[in-house]
PDB file of N, CA, C and O in Angstrom, chain B, residues numbered from 101:
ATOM      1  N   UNK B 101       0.842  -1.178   0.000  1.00  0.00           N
ATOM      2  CA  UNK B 101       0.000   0.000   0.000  1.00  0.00           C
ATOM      3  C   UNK B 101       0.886   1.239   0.000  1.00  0.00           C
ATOM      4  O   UNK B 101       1.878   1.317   0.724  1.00  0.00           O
ATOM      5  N   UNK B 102       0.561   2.055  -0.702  1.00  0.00           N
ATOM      6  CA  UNK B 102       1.219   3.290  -0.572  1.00  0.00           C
ATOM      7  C   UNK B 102       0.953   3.992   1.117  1.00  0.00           C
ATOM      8  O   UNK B 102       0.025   4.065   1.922  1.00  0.00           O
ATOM      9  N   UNK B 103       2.151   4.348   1.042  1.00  0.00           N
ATOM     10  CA  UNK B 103       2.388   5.255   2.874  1.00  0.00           C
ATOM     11  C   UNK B 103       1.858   6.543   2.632  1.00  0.00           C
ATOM     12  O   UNK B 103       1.398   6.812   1.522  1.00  0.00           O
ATOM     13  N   UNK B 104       1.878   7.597   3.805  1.00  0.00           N
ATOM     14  CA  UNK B 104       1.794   8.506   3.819  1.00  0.00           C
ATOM     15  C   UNK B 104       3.024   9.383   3.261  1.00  0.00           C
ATOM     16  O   UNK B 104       2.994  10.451   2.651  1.00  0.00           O
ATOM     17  N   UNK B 105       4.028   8.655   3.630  1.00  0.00           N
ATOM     18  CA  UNK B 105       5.515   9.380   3.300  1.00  0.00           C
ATOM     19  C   UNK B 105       5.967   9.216   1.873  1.00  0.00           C
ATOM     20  O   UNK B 105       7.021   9.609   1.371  1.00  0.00           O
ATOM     21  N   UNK B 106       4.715   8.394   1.173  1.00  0.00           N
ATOM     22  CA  UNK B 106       5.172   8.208  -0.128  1.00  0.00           C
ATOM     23  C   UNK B 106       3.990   9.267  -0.977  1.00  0.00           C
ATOM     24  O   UNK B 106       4.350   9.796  -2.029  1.00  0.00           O
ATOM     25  N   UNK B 107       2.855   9.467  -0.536  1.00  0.00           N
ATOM     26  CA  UNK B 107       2.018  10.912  -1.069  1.00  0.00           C
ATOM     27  C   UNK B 107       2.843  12.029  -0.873  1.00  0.00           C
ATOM     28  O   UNK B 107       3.064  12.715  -1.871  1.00  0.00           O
ATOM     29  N   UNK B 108       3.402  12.400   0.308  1.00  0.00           N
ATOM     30  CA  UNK B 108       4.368  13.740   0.602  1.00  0.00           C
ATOM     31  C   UNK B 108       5.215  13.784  -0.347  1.00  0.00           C
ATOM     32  O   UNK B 108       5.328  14.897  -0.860  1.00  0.00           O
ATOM     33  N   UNK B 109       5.986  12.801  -0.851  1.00  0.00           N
ATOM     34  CA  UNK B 109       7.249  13.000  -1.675  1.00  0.00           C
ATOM     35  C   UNK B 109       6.950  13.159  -3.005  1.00  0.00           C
ATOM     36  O   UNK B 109       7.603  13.819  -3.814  1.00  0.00           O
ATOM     37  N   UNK B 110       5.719  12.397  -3.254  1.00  0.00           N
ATOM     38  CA  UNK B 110       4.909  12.749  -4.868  1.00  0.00           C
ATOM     39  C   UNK B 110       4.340  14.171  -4.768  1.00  0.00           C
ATOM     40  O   UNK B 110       4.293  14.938  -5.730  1.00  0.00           O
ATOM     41  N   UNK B 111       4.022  14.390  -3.851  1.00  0.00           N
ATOM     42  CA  UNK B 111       3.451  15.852  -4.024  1.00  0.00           C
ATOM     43  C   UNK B 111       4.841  17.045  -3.875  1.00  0.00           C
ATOM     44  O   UNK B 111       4.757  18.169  -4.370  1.00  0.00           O
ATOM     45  N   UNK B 112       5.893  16.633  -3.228  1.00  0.00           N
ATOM     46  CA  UNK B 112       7.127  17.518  -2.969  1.00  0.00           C
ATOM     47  C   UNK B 112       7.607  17.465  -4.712  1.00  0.00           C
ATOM     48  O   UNK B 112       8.127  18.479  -5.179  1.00  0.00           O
ATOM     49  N   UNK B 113       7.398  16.237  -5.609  1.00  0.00           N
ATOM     50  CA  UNK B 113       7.551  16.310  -6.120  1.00  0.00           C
ATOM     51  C   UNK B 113       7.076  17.206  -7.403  1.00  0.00           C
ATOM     52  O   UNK B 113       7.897  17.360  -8.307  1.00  0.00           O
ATOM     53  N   UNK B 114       5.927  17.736  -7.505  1.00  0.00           N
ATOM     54  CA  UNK B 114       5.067  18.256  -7.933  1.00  0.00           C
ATOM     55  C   UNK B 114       3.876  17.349  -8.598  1.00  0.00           C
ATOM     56  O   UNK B 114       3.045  17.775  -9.401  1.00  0.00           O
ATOM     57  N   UNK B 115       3.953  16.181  -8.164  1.00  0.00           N
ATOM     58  CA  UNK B 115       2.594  15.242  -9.114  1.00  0.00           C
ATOM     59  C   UNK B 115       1.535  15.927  -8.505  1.00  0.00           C
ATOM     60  O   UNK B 115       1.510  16.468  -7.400  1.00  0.00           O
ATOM     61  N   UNK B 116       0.751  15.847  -9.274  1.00  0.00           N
ATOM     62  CA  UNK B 116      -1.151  16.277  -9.495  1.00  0.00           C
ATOM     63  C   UNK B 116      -1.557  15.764  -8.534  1.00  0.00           C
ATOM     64  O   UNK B 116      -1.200  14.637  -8.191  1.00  0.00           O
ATOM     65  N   UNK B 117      -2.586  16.645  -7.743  1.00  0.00           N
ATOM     66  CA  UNK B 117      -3.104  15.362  -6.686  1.00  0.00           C
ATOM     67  C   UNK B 117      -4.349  14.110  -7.242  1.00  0.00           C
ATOM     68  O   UNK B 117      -4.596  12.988  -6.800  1.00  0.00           O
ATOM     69  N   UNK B 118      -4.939  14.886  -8.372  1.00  0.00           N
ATOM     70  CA  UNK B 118      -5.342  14.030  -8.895  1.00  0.00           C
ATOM     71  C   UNK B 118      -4.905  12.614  -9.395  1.00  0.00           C
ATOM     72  O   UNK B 118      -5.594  11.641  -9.085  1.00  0.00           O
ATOM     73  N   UNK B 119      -3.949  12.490 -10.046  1.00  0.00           N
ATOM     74  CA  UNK B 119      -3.120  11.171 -10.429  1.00  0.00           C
ATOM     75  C   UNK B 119      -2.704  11.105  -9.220  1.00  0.00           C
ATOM     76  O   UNK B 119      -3.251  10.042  -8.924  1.00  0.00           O
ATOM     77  N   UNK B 120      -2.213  11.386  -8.380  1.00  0.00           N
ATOM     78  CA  UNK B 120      -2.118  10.604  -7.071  1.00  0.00           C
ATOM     79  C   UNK B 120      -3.227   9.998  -6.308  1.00  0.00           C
ATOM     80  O   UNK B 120      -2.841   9.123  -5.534  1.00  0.00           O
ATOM     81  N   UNK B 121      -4.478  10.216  -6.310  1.00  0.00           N
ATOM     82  CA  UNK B 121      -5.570  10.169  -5.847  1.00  0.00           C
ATOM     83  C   UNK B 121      -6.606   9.134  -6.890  1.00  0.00           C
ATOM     84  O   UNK B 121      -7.776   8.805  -6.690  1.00  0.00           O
ATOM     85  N   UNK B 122      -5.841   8.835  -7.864  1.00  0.00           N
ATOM     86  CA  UNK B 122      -5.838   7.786  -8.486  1.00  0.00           C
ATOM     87  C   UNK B 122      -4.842   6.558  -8.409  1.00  0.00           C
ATOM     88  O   UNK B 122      -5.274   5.408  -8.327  1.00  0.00           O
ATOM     89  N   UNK B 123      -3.904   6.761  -8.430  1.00  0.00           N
ATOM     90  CA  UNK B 123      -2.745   5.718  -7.810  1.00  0.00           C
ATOM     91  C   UNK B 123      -3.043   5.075  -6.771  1.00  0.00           C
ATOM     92  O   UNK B 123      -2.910   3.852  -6.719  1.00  0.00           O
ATOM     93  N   UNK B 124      -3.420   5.676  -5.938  1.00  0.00           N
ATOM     94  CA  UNK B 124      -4.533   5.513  -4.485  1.00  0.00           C
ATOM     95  C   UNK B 124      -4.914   4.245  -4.560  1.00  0.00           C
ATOM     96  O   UNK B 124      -4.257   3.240  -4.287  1.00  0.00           O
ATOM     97  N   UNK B 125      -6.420   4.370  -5.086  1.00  0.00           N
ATOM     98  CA  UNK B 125      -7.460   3.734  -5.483  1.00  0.00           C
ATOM     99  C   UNK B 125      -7.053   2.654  -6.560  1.00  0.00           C
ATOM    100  O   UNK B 125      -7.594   1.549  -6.607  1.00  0.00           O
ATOM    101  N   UNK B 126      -6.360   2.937  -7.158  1.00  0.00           N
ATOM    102  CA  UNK B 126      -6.083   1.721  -8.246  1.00  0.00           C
ATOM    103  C   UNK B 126      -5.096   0.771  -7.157  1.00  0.00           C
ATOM    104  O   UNK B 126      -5.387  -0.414  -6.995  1.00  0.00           O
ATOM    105  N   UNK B 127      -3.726   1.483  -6.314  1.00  0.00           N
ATOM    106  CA  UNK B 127      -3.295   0.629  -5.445  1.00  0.00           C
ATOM    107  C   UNK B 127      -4.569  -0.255  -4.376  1.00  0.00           C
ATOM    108  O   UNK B 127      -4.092  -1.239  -3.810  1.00  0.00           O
ATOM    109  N   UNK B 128      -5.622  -0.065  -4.170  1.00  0.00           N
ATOM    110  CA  UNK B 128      -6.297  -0.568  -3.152  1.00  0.00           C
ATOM    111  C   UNK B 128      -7.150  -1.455  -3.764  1.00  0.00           C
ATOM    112  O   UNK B 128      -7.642  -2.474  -3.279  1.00  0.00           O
ATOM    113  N   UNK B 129      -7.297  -0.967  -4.929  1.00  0.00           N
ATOM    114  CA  UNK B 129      -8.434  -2.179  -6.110  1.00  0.00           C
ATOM    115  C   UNK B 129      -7.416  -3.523  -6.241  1.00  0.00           C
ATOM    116  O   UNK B 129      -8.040  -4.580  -6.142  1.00  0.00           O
ATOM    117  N   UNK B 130      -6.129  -3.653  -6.423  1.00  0.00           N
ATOM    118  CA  UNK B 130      -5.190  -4.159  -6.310  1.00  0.00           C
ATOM    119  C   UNK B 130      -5.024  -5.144  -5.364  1.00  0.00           C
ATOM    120  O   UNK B 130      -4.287  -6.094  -5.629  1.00  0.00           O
ATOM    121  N   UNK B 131      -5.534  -5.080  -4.405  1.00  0.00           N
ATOM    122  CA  UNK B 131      -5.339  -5.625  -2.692  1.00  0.00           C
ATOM    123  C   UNK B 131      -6.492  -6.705  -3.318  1.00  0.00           C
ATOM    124  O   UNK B 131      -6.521  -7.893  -2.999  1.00  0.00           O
ATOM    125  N   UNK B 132      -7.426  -6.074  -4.258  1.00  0.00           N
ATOM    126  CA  UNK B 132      -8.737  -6.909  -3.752  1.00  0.00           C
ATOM    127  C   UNK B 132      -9.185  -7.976  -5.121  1.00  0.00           C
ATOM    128  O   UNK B 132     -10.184  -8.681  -4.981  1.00  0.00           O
ATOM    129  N   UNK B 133      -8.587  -8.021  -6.097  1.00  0.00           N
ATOM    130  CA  UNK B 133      -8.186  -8.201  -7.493  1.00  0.00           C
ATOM    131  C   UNK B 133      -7.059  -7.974  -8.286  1.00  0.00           C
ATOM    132  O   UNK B 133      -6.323  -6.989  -8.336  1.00  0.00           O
ATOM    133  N   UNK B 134      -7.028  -9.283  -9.046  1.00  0.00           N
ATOM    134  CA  UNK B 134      -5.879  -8.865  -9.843  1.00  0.00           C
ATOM    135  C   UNK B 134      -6.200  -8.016 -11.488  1.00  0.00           C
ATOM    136  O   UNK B 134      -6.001  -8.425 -12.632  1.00  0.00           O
ATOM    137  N   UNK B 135      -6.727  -6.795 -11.018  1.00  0.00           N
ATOM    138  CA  UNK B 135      -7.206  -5.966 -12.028  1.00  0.00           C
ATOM    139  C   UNK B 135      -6.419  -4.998 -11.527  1.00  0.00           C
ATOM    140  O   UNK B 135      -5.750  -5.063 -10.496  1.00  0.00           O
ATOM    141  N   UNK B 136      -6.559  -3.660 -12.642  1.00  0.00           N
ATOM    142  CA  UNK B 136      -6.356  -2.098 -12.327  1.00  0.00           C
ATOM    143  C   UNK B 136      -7.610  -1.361 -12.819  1.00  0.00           C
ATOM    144  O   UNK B 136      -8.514  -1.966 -13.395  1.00  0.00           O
ATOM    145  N   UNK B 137      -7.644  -0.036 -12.579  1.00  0.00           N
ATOM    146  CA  UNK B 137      -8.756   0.501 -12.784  1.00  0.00           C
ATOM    147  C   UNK B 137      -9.096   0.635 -14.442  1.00  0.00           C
ATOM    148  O   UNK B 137     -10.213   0.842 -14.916  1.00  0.00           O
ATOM    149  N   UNK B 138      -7.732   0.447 -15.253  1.00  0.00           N
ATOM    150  CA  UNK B 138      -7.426   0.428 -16.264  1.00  0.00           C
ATOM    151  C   UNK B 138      -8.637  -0.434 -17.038  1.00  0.00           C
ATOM    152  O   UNK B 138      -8.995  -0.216 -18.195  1.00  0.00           O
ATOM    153  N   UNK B 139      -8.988  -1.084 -16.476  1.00  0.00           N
ATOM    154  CA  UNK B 139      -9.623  -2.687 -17.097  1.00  0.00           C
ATOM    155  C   UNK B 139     -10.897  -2.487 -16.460  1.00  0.00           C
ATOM    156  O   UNK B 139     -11.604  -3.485 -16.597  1.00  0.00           O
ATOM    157  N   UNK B 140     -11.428  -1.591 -15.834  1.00  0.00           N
ATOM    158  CA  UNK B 140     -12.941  -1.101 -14.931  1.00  0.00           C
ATOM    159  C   UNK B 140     -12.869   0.044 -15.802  1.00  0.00           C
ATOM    160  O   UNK B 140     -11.953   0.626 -16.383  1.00  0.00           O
ATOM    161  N   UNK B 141     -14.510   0.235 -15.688  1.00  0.00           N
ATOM    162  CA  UNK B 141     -15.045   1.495 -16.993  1.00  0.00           C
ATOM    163  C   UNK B 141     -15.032   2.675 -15.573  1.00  0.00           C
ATOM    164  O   UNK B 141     -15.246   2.627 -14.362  1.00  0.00           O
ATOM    165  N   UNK B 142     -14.657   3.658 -16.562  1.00  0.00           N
ATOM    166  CA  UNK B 142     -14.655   4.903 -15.716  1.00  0.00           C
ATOM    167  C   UNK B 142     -16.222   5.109 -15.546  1.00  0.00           C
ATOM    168  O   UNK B 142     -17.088   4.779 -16.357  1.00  0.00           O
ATOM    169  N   UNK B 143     -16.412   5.781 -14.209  1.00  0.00           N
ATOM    170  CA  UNK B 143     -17.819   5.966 -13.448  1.00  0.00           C
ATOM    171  C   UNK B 143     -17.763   6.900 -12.690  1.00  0.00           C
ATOM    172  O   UNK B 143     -16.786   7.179 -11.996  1.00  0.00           O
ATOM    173  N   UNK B 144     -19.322   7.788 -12.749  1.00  0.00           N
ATOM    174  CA  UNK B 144     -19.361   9.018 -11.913  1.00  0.00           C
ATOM    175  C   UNK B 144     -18.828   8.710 -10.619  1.00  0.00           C
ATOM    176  O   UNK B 144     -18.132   9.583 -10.101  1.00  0.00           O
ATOM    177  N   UNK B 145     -18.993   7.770 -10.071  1.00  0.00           N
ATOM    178  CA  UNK B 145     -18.098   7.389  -8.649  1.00  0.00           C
ATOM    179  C   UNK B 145     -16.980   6.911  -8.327  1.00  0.00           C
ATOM    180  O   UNK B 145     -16.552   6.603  -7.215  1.00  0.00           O
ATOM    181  N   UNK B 146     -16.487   6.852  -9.385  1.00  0.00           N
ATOM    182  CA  UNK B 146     -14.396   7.204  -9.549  1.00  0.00           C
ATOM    183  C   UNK B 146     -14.299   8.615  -9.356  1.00  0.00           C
ATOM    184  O   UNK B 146     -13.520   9.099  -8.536  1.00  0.00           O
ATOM    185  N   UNK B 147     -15.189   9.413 -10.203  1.00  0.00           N
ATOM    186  CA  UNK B 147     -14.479  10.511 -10.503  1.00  0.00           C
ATOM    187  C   UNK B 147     -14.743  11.392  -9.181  1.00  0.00           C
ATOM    188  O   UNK B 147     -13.875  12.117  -8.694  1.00  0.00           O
ATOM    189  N   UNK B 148     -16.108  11.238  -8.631  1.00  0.00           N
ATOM    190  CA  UNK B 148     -16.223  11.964  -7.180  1.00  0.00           C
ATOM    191  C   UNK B 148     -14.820  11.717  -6.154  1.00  0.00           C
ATOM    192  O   UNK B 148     -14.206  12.551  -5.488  1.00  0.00           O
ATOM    193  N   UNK B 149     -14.542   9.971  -6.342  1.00  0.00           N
ATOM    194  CA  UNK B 149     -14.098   9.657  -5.309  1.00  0.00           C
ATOM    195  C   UNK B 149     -12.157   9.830  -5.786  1.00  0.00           C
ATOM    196  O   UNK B 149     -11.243   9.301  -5.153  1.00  0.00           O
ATOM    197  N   UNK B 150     -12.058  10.388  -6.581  1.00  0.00           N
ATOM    198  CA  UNK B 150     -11.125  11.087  -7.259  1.00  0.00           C
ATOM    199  C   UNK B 150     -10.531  12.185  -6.717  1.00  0.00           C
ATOM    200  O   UNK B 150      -9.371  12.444  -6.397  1.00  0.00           O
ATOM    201  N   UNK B 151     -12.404  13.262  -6.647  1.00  0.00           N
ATOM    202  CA  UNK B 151     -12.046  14.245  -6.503  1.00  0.00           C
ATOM    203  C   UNK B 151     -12.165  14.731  -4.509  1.00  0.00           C
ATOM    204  O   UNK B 151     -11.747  15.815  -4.103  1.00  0.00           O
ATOM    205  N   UNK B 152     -12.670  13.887  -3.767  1.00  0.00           N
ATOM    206  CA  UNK B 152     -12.395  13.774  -3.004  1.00  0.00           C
ATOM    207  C   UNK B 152     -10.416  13.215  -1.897  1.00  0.00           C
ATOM    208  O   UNK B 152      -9.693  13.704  -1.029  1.00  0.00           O
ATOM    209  N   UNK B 153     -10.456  12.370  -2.492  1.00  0.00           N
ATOM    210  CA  UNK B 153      -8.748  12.000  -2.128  1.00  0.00           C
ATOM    211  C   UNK B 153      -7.935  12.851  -2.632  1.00  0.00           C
ATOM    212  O   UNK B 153      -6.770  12.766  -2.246  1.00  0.00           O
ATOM    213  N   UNK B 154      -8.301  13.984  -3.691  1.00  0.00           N
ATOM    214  CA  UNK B 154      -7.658  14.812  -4.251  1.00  0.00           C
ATOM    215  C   UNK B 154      -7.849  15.827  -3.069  1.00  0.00           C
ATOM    216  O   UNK B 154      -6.922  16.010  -2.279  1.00  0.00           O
ATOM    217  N   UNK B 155      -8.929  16.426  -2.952  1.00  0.00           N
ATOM    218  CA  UNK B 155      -8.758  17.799  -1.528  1.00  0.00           C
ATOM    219  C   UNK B 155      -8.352  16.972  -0.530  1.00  0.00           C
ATOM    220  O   UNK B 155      -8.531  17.864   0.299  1.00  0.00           O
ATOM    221  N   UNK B 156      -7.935  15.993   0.190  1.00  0.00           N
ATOM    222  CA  UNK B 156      -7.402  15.815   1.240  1.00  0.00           C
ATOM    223  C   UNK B 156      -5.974  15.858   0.862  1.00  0.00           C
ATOM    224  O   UNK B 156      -5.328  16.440   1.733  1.00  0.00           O
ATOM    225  N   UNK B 157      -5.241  15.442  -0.145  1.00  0.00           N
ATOM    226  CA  UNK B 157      -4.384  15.425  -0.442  1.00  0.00           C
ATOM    227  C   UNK B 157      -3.623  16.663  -0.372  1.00  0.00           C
ATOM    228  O   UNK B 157      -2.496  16.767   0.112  1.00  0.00           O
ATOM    229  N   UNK B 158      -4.619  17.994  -1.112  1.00  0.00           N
ATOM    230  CA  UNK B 158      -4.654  19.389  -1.113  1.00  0.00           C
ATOM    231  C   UNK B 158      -4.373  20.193   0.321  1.00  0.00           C
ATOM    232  O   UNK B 158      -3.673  21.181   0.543  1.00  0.00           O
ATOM    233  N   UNK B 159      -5.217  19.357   1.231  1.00  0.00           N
ATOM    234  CA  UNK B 159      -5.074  19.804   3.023  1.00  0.00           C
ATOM    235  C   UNK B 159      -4.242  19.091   3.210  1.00  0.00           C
ATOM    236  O   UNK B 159      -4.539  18.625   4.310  1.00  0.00           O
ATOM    237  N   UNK B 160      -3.003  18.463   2.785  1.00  0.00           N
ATOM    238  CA  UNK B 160      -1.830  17.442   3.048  1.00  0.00           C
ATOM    239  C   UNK B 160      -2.790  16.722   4.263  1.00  0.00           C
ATOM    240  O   UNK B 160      -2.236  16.561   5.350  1.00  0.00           O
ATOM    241  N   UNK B 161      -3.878  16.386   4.153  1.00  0.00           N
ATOM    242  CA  UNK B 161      -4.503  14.706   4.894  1.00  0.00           C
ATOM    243  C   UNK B 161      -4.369  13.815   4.728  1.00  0.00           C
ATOM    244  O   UNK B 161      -5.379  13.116   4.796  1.00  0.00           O
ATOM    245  N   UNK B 162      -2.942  13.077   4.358  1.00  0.00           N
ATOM    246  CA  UNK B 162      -2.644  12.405   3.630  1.00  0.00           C
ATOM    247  C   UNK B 162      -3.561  10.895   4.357  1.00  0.00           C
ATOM    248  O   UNK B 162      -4.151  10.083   3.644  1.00  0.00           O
ATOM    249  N   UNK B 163      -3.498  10.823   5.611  1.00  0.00           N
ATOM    250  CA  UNK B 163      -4.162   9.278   6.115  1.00  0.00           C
ATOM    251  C   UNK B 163      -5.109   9.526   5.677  1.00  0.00           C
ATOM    252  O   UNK B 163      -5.352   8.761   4.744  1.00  0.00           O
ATOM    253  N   UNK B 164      -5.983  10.356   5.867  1.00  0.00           N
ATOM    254  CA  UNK B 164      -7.687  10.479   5.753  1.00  0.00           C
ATOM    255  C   UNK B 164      -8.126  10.205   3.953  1.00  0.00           C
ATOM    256  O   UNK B 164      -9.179   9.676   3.599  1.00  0.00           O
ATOM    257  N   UNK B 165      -6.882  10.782   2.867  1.00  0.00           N
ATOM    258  CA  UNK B 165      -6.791   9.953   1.371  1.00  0.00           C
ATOM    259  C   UNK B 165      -6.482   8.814   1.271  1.00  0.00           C
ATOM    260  O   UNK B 165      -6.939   8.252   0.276  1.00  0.00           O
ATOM    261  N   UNK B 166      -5.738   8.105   2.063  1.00  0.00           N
ATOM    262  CA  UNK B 166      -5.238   6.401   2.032  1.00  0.00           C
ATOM    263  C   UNK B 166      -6.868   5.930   2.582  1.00  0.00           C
ATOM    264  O   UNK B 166      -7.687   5.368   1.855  1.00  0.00           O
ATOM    265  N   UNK B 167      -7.078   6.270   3.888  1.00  0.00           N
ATOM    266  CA  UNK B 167      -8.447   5.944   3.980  1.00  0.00           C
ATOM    267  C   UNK B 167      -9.860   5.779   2.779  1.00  0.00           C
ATOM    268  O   UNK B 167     -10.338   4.839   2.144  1.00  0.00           O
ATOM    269  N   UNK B 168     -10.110   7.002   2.888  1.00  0.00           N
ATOM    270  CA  UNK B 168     -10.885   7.123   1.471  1.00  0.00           C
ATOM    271  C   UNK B 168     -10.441   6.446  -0.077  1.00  0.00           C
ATOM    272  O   UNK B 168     -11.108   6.191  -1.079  1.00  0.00           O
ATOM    273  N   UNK B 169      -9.368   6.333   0.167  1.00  0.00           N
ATOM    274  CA  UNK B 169      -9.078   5.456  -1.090  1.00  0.00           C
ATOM    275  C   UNK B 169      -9.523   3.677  -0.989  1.00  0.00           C
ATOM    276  O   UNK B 169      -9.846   2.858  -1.849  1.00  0.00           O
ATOM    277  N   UNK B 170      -9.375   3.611   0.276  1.00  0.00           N
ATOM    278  CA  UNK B 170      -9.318   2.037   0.736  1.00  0.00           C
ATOM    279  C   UNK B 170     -10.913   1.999   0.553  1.00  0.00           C
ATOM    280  O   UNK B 170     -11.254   0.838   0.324  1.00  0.00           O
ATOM    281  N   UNK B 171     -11.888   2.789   0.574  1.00  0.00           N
ATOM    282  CA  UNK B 171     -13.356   2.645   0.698  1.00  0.00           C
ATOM    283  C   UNK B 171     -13.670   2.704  -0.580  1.00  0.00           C
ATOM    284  O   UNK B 171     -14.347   1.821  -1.105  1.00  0.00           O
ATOM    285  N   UNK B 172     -13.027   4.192  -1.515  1.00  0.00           N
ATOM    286  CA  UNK B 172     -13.635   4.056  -2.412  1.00  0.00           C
ATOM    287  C   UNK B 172     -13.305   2.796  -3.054  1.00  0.00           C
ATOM    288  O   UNK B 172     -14.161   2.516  -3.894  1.00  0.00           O
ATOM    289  N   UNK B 173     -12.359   1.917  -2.965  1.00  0.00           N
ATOM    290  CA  UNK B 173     -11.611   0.856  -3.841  1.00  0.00           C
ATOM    291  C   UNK B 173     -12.912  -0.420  -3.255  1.00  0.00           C
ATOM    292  O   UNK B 173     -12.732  -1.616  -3.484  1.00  0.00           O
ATOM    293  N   UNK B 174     -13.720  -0.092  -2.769  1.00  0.00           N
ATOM    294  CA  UNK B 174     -14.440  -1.307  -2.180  1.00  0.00           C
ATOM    295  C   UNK B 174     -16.001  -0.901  -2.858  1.00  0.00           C
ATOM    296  O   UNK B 174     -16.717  -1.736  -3.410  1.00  0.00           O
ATOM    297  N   UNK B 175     -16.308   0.364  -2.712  1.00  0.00           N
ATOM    298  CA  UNK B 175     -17.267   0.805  -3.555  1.00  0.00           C
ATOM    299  C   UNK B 175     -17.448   0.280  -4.781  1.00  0.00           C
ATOM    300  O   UNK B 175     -18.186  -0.622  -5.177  1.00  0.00           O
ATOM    301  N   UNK B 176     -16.303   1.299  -5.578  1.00  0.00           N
ATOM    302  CA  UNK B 176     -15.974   0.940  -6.875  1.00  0.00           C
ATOM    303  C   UNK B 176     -16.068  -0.469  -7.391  1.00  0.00           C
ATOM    304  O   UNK B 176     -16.659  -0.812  -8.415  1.00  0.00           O
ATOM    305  N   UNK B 177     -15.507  -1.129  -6.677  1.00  0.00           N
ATOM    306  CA  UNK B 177     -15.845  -2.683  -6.667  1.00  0.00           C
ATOM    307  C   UNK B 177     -17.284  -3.315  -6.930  1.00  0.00           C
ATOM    308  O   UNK B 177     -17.769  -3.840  -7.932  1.00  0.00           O
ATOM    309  N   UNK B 178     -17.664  -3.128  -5.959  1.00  0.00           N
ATOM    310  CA  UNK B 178     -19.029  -3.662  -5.410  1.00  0.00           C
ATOM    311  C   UNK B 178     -20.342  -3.412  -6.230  1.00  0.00           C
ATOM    312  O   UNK B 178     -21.396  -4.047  -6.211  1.00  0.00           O
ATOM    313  N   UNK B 179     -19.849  -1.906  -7.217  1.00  0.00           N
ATOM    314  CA  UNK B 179     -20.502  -1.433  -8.089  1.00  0.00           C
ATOM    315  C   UNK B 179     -20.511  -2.243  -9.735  1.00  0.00           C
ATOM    316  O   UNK B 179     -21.194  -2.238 -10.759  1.00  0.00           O
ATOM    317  N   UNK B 180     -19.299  -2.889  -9.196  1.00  0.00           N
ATOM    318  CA  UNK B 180     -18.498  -3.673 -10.564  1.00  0.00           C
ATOM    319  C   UNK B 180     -19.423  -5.094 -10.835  1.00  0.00           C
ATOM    320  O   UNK B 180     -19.544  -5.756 -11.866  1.00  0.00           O
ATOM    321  N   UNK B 181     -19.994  -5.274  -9.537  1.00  0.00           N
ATOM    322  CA  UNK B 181     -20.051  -6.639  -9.478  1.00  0.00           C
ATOM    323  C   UNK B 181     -19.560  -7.682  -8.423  1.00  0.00           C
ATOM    324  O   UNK B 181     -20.124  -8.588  -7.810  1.00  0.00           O
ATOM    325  N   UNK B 182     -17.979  -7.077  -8.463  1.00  0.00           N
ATOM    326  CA  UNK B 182     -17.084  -8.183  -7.142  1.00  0.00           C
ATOM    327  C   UNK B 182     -18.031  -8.158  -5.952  1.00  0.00           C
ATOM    328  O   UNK B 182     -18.950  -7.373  -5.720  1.00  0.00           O
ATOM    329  N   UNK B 183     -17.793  -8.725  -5.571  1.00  0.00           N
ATOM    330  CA  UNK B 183     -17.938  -9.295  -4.202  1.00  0.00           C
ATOM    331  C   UNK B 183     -16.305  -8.810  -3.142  1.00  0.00           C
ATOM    332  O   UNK B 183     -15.187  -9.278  -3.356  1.00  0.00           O
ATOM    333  N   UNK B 184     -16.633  -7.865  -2.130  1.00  0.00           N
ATOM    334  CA  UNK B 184     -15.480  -7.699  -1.586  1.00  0.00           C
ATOM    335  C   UNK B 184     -15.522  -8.465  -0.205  1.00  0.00           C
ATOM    336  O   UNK B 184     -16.679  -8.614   0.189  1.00  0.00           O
ATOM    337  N   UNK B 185     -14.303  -9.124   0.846  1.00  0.00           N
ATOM    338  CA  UNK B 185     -14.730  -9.597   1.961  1.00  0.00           C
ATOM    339  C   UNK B 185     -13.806  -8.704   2.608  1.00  0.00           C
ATOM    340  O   UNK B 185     -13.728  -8.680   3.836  1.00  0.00           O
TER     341      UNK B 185
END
């Protein structure tokens, strides 16, 4: 799973919080399937939950985006079809 100390250094770096806030979520879809989001159709509830891990990211919240990423990655799922346990 991506750390907190590894969002800080992407963002020191100058990455988008958006593509980070996707990296996120595709890392946590990952945990739960051997898919990426790549291979899931984009959906109004990626993109909310996008743009959510993105303003925490923005308030450097970085746990509270690992969090929200770990949910939306179960959402997103569940919406898919999977079955998450």
């Amino acid at each position: 799973m991506i750390t907190t100390s590894k969002i800080e250094q992407w963002v020191k770096e100058g990455r988008d919080s958006n593509k980070i806030a996707y990296a996120l979520i595709n890392t946590a879809i990952k945990k739960h399937i051997p898919l990426s989001l790549r291979d899931l159709p984009d959906t109004a509830t990626l993109a909310s939950e996008v743009d959510a891990i993105a303003e925490c990211i923005d308030s450097k919240d970085y746990q509270d985006a690992i969090n929200i990423s770990l949910e939306s990655a179960e959402i997103i799922l569940e919406e898919e079809g999977f079955e998450i346990e």
